[in-house]
VEXTIVEX-699238 format. One line per field, with one value per residue: y, z, x of N, C-alpha, C in turn; residue in three letters. Coordinates in steps of 0.02 Angstrom, whole numbers, plus 32768, in hexadecimal, padded with zeros to 4 digits. Layout:
BEGIN
ny = Y/... .
nz = Z/... .
nx = X/... .
cay = Y/... .
caz = Z/... .
cax = X/... .
cy = Y/... .
cz = Z/... .
cx = X/... .
res = ALA/... .
***
This chain:
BEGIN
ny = 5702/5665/5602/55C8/5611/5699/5687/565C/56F1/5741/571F/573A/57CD/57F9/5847/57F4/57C0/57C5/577A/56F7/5657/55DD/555F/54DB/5465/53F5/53C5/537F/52E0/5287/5254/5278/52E3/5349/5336/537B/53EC/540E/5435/5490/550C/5576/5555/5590/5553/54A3/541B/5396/52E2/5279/51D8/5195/5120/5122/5095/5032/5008/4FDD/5005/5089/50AC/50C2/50AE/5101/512C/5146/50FE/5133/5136/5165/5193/51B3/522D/525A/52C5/52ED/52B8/526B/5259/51C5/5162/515E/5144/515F/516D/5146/518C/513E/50EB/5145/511F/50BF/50F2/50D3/5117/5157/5128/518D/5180/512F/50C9/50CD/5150/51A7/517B/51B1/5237/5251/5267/52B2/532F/5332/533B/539D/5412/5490/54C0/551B/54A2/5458/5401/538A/53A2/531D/530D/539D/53D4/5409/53D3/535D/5333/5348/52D9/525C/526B/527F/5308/534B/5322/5328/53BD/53E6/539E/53FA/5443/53E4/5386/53B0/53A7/530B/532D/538B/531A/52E1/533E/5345/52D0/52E1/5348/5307/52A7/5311/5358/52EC/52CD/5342/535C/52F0/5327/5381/5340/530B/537B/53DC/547D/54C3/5498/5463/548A/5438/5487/54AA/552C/5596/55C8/5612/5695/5697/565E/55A5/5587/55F2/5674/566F/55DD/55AF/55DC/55AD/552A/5506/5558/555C/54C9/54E2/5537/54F4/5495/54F5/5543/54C9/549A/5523/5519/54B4/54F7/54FC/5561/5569/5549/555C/5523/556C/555A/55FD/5672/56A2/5721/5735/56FC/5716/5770/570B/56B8/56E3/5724/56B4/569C/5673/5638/5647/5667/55D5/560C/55FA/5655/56F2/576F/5757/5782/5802/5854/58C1/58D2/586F/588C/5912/58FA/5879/5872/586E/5838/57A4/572F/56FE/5675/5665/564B/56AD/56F3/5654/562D/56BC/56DD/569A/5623/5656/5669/56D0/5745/57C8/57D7/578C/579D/582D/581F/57CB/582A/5872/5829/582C/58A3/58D3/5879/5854/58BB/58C8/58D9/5841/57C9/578D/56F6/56A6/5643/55A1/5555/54A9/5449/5463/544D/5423/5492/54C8/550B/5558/552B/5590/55FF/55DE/5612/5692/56BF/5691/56DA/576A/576C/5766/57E5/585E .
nz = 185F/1800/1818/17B4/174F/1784/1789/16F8/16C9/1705/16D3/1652/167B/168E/1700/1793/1816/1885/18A8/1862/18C0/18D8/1952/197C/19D5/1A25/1ABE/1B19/1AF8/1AEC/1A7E/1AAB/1AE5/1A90/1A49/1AB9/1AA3/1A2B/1A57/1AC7/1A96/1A21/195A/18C7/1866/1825/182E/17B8/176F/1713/1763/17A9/17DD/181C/1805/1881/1892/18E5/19A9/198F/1900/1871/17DB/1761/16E6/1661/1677/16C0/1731/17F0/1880/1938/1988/1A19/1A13/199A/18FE/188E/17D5/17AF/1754/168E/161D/15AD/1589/1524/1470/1414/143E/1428/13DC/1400/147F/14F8/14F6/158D/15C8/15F8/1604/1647/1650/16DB/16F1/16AC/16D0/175F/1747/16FC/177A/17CB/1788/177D/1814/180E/17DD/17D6/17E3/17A3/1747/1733/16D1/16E6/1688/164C/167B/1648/15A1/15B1/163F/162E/15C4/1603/1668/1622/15D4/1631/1698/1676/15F7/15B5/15B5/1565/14F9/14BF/1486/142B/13F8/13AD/1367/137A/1400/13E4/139D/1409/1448/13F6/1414/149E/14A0/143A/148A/14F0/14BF/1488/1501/1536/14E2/1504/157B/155F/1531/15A6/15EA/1625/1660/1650/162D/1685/167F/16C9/16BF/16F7/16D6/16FD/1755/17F6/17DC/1746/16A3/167E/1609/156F/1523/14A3/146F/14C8/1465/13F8/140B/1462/1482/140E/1416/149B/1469/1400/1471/14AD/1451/1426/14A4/14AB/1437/144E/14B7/1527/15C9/15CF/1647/1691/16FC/173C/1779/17D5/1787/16F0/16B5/1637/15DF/15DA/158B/151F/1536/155B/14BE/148E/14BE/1535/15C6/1641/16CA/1742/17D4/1853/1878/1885/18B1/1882/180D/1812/183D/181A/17BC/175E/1761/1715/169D/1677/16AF/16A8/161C/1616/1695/174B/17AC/1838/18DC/196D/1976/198F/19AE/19D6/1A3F/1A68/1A9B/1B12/1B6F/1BAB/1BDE/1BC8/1B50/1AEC/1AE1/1AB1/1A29/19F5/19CE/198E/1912/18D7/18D0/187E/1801/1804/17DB/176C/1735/1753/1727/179B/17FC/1896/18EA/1955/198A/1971/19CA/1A54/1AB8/1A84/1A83/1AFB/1B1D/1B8D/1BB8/1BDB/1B9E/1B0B/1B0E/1B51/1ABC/1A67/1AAA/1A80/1A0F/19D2/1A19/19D3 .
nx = 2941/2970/29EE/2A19/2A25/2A50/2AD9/2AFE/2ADE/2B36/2B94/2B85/2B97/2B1A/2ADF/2ACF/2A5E/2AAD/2B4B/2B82/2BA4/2C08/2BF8/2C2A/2C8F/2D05/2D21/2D52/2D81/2D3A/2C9C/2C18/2C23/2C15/2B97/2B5A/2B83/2B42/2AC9/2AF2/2B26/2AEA/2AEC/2B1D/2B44/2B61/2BBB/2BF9/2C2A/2C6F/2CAB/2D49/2DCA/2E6F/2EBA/2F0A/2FAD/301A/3024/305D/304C/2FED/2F7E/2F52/2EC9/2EF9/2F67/2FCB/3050/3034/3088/3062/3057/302F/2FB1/2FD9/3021/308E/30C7/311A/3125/3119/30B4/30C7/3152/319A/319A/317C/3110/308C/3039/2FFF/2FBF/2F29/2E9D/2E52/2D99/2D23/2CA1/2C5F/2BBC/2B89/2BDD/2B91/2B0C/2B16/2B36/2AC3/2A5F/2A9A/2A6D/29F1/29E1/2A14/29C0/29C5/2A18/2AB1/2AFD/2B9B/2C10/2C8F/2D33/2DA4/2E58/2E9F/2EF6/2F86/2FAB/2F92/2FE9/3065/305C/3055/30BE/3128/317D/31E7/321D/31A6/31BB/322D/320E/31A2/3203/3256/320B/3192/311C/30FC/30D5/305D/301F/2FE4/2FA5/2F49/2EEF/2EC8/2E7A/2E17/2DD3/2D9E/2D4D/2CF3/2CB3/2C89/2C23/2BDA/2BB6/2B74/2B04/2ACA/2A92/2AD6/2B0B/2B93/2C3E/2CD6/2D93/2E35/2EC6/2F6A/2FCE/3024/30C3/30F7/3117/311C/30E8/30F9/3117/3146/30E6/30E0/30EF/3079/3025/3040/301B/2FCC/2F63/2F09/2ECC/2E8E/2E2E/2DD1/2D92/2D44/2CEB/2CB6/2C5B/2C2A/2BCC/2B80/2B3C/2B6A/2BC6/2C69/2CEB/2D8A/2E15/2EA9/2F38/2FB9/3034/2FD8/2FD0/2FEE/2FBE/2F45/2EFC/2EDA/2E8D/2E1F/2E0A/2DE9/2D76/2D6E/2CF9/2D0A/2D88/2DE1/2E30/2E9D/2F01/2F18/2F5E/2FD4/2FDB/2F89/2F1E/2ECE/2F0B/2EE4/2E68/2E5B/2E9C/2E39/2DCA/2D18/2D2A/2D31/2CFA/2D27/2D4C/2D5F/2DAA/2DEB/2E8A/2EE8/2F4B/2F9C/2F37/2EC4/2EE2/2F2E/2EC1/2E9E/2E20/2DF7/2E5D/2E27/2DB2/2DC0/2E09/2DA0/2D38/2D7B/2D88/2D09/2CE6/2D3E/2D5F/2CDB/2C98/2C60/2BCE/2BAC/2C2A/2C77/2C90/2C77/2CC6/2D01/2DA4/2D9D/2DCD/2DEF/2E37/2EA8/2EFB/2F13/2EAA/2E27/2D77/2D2F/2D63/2D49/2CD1/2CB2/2D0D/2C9E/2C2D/2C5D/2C5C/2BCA/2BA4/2BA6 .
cay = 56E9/5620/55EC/55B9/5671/56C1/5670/567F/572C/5748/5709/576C/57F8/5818/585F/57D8/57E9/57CA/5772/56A8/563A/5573/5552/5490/544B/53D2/53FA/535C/52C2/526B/5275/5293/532D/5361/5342/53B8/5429/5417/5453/54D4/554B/5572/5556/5591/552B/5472/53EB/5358/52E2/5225/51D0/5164/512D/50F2/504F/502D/4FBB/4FB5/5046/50CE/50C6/50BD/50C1/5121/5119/5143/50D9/5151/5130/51AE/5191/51C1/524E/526C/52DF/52F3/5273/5275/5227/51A4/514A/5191/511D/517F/5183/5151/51A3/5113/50E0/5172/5112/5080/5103/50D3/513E/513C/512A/51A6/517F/50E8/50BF/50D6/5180/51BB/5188/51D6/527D/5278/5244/52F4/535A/5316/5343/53F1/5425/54E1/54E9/5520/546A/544D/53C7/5381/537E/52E3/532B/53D4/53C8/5426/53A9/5316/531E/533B/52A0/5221/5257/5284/535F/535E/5301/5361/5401/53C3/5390/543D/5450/53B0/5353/53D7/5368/52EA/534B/539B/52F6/52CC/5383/533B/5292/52E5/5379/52DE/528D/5333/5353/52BB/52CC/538F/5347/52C5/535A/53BE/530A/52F1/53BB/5408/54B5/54DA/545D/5471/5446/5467/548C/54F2/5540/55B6/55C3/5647/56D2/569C/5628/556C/5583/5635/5687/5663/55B7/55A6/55F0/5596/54D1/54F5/5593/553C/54A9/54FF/5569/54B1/5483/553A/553D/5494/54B4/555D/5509/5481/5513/5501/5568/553C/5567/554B/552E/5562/55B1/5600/56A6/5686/573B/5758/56E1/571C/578F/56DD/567B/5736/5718/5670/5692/5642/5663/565A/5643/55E3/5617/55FA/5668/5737/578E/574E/57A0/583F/5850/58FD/58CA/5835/58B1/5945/58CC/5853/587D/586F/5816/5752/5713/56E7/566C/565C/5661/56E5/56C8/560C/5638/56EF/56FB/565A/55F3/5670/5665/5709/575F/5811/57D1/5764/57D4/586C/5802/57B8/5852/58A1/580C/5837/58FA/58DB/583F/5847/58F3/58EC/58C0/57FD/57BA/5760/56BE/569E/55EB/5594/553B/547A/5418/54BE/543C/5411/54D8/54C7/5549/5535/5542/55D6/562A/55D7/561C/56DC/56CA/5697/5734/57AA/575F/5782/581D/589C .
caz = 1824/17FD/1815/1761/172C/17A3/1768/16B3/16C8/1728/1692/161A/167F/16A0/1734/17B8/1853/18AC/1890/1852/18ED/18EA/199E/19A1/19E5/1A55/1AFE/1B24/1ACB/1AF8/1A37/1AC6/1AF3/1A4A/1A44/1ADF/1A8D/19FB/1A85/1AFE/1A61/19D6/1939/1888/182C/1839/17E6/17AB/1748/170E/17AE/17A3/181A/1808/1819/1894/186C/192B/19C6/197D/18C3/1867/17A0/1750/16B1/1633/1675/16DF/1783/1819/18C2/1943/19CC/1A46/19EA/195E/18D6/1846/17B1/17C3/171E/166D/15EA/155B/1592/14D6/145C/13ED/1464/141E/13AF/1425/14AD/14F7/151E/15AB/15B1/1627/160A/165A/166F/172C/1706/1680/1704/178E/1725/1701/17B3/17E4/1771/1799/184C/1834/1798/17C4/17E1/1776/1756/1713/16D6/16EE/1653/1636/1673/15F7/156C/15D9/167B/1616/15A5/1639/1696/15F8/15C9/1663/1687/1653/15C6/159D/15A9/1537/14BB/1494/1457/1402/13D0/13B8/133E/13B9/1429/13CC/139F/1442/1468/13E6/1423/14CE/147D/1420/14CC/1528/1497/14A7/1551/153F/14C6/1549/15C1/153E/152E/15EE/15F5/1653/1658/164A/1645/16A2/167B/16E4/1698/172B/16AA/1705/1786/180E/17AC/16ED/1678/1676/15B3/153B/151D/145A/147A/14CF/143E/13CF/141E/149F/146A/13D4/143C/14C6/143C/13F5/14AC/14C8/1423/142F/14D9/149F/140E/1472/14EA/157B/15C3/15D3/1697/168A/1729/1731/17BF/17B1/1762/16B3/16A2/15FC/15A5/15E3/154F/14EA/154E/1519/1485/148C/14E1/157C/15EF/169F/16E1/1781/17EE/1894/1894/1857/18C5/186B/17C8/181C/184C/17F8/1766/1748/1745/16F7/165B/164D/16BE/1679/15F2/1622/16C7/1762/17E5/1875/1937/198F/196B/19AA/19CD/1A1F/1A60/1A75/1AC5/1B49/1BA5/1BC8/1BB9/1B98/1AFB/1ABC/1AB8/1A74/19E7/19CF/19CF/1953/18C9/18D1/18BB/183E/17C0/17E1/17D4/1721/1736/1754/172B/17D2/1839/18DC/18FD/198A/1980/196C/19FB/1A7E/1AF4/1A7F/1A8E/1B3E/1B17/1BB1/1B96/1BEB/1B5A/1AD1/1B2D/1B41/1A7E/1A39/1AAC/1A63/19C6/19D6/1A39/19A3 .
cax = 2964/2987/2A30/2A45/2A17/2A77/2B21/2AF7/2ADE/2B6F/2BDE/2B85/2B91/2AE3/2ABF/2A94/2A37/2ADB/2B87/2B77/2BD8/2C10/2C16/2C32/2CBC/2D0D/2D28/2D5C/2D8F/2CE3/2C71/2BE1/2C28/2C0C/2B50/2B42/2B94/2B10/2A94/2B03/2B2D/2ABD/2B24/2AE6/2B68/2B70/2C08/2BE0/2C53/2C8A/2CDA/2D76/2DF3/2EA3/2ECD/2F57/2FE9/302D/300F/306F/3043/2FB0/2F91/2F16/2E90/2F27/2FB8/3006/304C/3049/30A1/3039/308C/3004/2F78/2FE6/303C/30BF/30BC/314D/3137/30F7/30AD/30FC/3191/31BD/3158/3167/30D1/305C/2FF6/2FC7/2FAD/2F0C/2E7E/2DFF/2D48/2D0C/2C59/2C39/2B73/2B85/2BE6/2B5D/2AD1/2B31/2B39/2A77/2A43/2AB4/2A54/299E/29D2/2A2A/29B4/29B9/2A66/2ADE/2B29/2BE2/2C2E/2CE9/2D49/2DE5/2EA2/2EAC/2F36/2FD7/2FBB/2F98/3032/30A0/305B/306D/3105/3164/3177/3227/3205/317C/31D2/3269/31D1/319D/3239/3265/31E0/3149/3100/30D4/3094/3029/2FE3/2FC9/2F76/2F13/2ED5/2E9B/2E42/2DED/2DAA/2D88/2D11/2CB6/2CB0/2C5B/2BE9/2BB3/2B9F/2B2A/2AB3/2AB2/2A6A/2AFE/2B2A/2BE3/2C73/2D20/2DE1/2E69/2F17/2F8D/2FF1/305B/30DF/30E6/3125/3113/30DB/3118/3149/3148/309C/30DC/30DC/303E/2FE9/303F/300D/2F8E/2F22/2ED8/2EB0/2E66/2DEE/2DB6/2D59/2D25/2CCC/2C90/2C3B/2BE1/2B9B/2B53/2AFE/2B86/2C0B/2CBE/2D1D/2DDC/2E40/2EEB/2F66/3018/3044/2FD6/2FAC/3014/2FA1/2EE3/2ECE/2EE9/2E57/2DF4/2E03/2DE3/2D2D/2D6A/2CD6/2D0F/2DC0/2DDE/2E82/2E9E/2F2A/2F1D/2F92/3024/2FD5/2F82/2ECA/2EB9/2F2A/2EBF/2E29/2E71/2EA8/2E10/2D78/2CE2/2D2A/2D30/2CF8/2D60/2D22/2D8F/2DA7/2E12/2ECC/2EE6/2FAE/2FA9/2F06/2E94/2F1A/2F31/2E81/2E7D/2DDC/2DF7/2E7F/2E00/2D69/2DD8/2E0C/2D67/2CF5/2D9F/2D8C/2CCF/2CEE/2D59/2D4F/2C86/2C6E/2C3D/2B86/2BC2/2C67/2CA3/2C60/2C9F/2CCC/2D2F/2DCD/2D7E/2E00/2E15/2E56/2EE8/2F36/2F16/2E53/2DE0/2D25/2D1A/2D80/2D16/2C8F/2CED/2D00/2C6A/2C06/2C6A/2C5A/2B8E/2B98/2BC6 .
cy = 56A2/5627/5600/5607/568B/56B4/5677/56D1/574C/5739/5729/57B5/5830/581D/582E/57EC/57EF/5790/5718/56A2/55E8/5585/5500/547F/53FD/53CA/53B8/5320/5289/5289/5291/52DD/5373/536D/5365/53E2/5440/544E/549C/5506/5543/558C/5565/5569/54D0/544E/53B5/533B/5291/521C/5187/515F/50FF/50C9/504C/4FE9/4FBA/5009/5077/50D0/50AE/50CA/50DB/510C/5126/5126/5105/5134/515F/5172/51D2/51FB/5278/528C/52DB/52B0/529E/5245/520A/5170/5160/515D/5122/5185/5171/5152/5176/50E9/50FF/514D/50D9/50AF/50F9/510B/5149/5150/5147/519F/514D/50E6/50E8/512A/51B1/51B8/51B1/5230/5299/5265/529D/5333/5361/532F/5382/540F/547E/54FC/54E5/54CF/5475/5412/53D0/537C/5351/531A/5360/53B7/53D8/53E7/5362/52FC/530C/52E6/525C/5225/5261/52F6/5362/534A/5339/53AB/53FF/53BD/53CB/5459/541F/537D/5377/53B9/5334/52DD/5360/5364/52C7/52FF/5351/52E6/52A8/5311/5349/52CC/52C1/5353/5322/52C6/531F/5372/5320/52F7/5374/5380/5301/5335/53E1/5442/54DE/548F/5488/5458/5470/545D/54AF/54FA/5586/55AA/55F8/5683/56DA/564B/55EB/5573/55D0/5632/5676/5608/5581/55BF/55C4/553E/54D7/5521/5570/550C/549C/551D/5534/54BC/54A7/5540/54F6/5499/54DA/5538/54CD/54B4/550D/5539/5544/5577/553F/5558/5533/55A1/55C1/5635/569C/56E2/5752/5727/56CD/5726/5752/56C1/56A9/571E/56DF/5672/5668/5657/5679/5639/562E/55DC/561A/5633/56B1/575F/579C/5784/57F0/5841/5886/58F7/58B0/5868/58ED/5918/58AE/5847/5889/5856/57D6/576A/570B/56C9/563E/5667/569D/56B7/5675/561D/567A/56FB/56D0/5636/5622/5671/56A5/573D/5798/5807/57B8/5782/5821/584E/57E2/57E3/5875/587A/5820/587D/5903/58B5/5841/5885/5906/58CA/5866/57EE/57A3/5731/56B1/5652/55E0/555A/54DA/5442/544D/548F/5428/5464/54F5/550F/5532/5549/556C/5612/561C/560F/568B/56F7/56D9/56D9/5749/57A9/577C/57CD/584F/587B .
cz = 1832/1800/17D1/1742/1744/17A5/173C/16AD/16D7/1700/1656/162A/1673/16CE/1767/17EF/187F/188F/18AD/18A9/18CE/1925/19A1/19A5/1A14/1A83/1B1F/1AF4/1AC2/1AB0/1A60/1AE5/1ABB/1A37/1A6B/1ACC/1A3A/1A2C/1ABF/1AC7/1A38/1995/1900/1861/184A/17FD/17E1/1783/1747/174D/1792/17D3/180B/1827/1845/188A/18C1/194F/19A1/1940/18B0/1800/1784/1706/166F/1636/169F/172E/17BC/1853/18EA/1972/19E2/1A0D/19AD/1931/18A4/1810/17AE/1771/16DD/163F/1597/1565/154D/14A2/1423/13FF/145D/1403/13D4/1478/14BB/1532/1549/158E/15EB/162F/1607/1660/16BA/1724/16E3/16D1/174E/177C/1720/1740/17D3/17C3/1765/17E9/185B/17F2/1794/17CD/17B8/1780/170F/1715/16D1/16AE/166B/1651/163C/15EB/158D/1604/164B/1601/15D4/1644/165B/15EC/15EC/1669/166F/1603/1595/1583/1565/14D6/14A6/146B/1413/13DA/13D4/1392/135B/13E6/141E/13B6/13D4/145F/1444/13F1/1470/14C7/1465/145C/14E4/14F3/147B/14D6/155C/1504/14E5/1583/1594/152E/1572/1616/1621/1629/163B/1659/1653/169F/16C4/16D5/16C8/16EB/16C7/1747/17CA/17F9/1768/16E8/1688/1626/15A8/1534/14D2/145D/147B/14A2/1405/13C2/1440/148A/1449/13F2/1463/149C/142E/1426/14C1/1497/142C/1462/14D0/1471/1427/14AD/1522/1574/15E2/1602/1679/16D8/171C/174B/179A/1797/171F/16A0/164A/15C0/15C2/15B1/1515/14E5/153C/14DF/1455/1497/150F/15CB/1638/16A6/172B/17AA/182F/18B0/1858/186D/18A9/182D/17D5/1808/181D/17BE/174F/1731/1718/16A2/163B/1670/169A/1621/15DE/167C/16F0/1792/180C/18BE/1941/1971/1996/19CB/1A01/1A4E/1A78/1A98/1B21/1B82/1BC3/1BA7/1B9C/1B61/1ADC/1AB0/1A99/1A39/19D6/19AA/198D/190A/18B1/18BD/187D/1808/17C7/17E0/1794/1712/1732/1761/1761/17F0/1868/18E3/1949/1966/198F/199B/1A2C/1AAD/1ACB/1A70/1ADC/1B43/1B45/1B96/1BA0/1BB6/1B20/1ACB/1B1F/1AEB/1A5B/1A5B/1A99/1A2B/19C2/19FA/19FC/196A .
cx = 297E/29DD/2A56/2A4C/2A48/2AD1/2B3B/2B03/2B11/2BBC/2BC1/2B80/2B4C/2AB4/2A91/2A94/2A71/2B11/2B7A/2BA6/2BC3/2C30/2C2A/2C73/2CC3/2D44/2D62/2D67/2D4F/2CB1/2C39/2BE4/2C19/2BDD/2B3B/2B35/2B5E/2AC6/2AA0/2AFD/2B18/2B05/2AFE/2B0B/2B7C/2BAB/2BE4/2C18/2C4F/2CA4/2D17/2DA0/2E37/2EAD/2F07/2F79/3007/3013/3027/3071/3004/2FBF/2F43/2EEC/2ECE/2F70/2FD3/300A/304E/3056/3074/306D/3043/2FCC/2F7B/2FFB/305C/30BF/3105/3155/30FC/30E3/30CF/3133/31BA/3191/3147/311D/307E/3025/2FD5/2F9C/2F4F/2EDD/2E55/2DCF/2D33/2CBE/2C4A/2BDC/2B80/2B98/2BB3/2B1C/2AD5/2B17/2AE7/2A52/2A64/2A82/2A05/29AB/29D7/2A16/29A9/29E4/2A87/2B0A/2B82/2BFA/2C84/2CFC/2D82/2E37/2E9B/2EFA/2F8A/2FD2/2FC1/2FDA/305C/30AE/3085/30B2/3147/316A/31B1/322F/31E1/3196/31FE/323A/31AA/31B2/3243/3247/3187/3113/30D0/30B2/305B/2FFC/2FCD/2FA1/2F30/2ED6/2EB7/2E73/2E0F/2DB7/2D8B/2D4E/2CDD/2C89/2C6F/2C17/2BC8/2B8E/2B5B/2AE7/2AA8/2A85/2A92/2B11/2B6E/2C09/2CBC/2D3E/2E08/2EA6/2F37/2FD5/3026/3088/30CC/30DE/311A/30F4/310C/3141/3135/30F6/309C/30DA/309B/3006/2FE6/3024/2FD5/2F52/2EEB/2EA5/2E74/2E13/2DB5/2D7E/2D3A/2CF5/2CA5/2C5C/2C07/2BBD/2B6A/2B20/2B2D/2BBB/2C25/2CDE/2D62/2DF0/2E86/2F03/2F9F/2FF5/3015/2FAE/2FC3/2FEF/2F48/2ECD/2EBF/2EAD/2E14/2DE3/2DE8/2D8F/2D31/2D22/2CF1/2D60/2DC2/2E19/2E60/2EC9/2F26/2F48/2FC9/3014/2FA2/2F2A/2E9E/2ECB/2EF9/2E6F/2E35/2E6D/2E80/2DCA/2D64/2CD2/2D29/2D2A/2D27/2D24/2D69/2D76/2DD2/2E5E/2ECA/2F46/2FA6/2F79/2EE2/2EC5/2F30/2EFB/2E9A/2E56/2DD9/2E2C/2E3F/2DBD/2D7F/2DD7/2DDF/2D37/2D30/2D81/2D38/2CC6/2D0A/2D3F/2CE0/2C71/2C52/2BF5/2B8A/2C18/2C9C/2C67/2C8B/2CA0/2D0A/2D46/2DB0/2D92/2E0E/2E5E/2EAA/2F2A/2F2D/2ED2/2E30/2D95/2D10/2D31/2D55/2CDB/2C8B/2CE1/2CC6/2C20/2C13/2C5C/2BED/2B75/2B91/2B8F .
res = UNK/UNK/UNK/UNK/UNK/UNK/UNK/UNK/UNK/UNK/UNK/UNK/UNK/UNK/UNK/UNK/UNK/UNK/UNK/UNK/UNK/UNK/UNK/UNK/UNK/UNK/UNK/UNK/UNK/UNK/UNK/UNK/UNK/UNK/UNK/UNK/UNK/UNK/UNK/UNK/UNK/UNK/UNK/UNK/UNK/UNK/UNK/UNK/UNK/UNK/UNK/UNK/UNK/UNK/UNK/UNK/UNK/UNK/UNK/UNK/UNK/UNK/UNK/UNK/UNK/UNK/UNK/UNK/UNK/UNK/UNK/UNK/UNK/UNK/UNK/UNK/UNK/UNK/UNK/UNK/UNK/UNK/UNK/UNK/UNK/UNK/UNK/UNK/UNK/UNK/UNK/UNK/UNK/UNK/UNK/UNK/UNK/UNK/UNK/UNK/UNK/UNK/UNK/UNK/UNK/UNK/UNK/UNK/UNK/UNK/UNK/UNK/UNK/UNK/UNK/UNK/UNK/UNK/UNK/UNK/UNK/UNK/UNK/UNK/UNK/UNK/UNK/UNK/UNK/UNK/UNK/UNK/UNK/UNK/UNK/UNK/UNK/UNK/UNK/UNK/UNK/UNK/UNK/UNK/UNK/UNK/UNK/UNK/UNK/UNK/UNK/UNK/UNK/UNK/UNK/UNK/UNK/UNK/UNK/UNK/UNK/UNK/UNK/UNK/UNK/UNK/UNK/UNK/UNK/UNK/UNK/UNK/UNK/UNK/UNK/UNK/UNK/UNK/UNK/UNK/UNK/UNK/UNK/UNK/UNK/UNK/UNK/UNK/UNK/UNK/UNK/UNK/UNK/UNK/UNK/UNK/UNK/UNK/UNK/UNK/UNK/UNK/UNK/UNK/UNK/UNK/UNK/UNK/UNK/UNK/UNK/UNK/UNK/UNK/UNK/UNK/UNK/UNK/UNK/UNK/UNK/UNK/UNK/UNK/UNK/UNK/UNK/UNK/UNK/UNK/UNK/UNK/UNK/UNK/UNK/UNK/UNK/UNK/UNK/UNK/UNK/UNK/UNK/UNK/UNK/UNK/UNK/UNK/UNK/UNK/UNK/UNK/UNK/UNK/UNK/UNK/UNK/UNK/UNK/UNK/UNK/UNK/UNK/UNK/UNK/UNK/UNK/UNK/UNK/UNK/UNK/UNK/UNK/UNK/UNK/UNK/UNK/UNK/UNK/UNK/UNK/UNK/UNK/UNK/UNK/UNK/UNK/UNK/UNK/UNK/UNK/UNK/UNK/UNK/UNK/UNK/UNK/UNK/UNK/UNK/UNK/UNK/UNK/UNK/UNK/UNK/UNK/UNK/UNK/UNK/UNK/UNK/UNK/UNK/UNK/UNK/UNK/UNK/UNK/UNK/UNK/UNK/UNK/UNK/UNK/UNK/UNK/UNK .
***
């Protein structure tokens, strides 16, 4: 069975020869370690995407394609200044152009090379992270409340782009496109599940719909507690969810509730279990999410955590994972 088949199938829950994996990573901070890794582990799912890079204004800041600034702290960064910070600003807010020539020829130069793999494209910041960044998270939060108005027409000015952007994916011949929103905390939601239905749901439905009718699906990333609003992304026809983190929300719950009904493509926990490098956790909990979430004739892909080295993951754990993940 082809790659592309065997992924597809695997999200419509029909019976493939064995359980999809994305193995690529980087092992190291070297991009050539990356093309190895195109060659050590057979991968059926490849990414592909626009490339941009923020500009820096001195060493420790940098500004990005919408005005924002992040401060850099080793792997990570914060956003330190917001362009909206007054929303009288909304209407000049300007929007990028993710489809430069170079990132267009980039995109079909990926999919001429990996034409039997399931390819995916990147979508733009999703609608939750974005807002934050422009308008600050406290801000933001405050603005659910106080100025929902606003927001909402700022939901609706990046829903605009990220449906460009998926229509660009469905002329360049890609498969599925991916956002990532981390929409919960450890334990719960960032905002009310009434909330999120009432600003973000709709939203979300937009690019999910848009997508199928172009012939692709639509992956969602997003960690944190978010199980009190799966049945939403259900309902939605979200195909595949991708979490790094299930423990917090219960491996069996998670299947009991919505196996075999949307996709999951994940690694082993990344907090209790992948971070530990040890082998018998990480092949129990690999060979479990495979017993469970794919036991319904598909419905799980195994992937690895895309940076191991920044939760301190050696390769020998990747390695640990992704057998078990093919064993079953």
């Amino acid at each position: 069975m082809k790659s592309k088949e065997r992924v597809i199938r695997a999200l419509e829950f029909k019976n493939p020869d064995r359980i999809p994996i994305y193995s690529l990573h980087l092992p190291t901070k070297k991009f050539s370690d990356y093309l190895i890794n195109c060659i050590k582990f057979k991968s059926d799912i490849m990414l592909t995407s626009y490339m941009y890079f923020r500009k820096k204004i001195n060493k420790e800041t940098a500004v990005d394609v919408w005005g924002v600034v992040w401060k850099s702290l080793g792997n990570k960064g914060e956003v330190v200044e917001s362009p909206l910070e007054d929303w009288d600003k909304l209407d000049e807010l300007k929007i990028p152009n993710y489809m430069t020539k170079k990132n267009i020829m980039f995109i079909k130069f990926t999919r001429m090379i990996f034409r039997k793999k399931f390819l995916i494209g990147n979508l733009s910041d999703m609608i939750f992270s974005i807002c934050q960044y422009l308008r600050g998270y406290v801000e933001f939060m405050q603005d659910l409340y106080d100025y929902k108005e606003n927001i909402e027409k700022l939901v609706s000015k990046v829903v605009k782009l990220n449906l460009e952007l998926i229509d660009k994916y469905a002329d360049l011949g890609l498969d599925c496109v991916m956002g990532c929103d981390d929409l919960g905390l450890q334990n719960s939601l960032m905002i009310s599940p009434i909330m999120f239905r009432e600003i973000f749901k709709p939203a979300y439905k937009q690019m999910i719909d848009r997508a199928h009718e172009r012939g692709m699906k639509f992956f969602l990333h997003s960690c944190g507690y978010i199980i009190d609003i799966i049945e939403d992304f259900i309902e939605i026809n979200l195909d595949a969810l991708q979490c790094d983190q299930q423990d917090n929300m219960g491996i069996d719950i998670l299947n009991e509730r919505f196996g075999g009904r949307m996709s999951f493509f994940s690694p082993c926990d990344i907090q209790t279990t992948l971070s530990t490098n040890d082998k018998e956790k990480i092949c129990a909990k690999s060979i479990h999410l495979v017993k469970t979430l794919g036991s319904h004739n598909g419905g799980f892909i195994g992937k690895v955590y895309p940076t191991p080295k920044d939760i301190n993951v050696t390769e020998k754990s990747i390695g640990y994972m992704l057998e078990a993940f093919l064993s079953k």
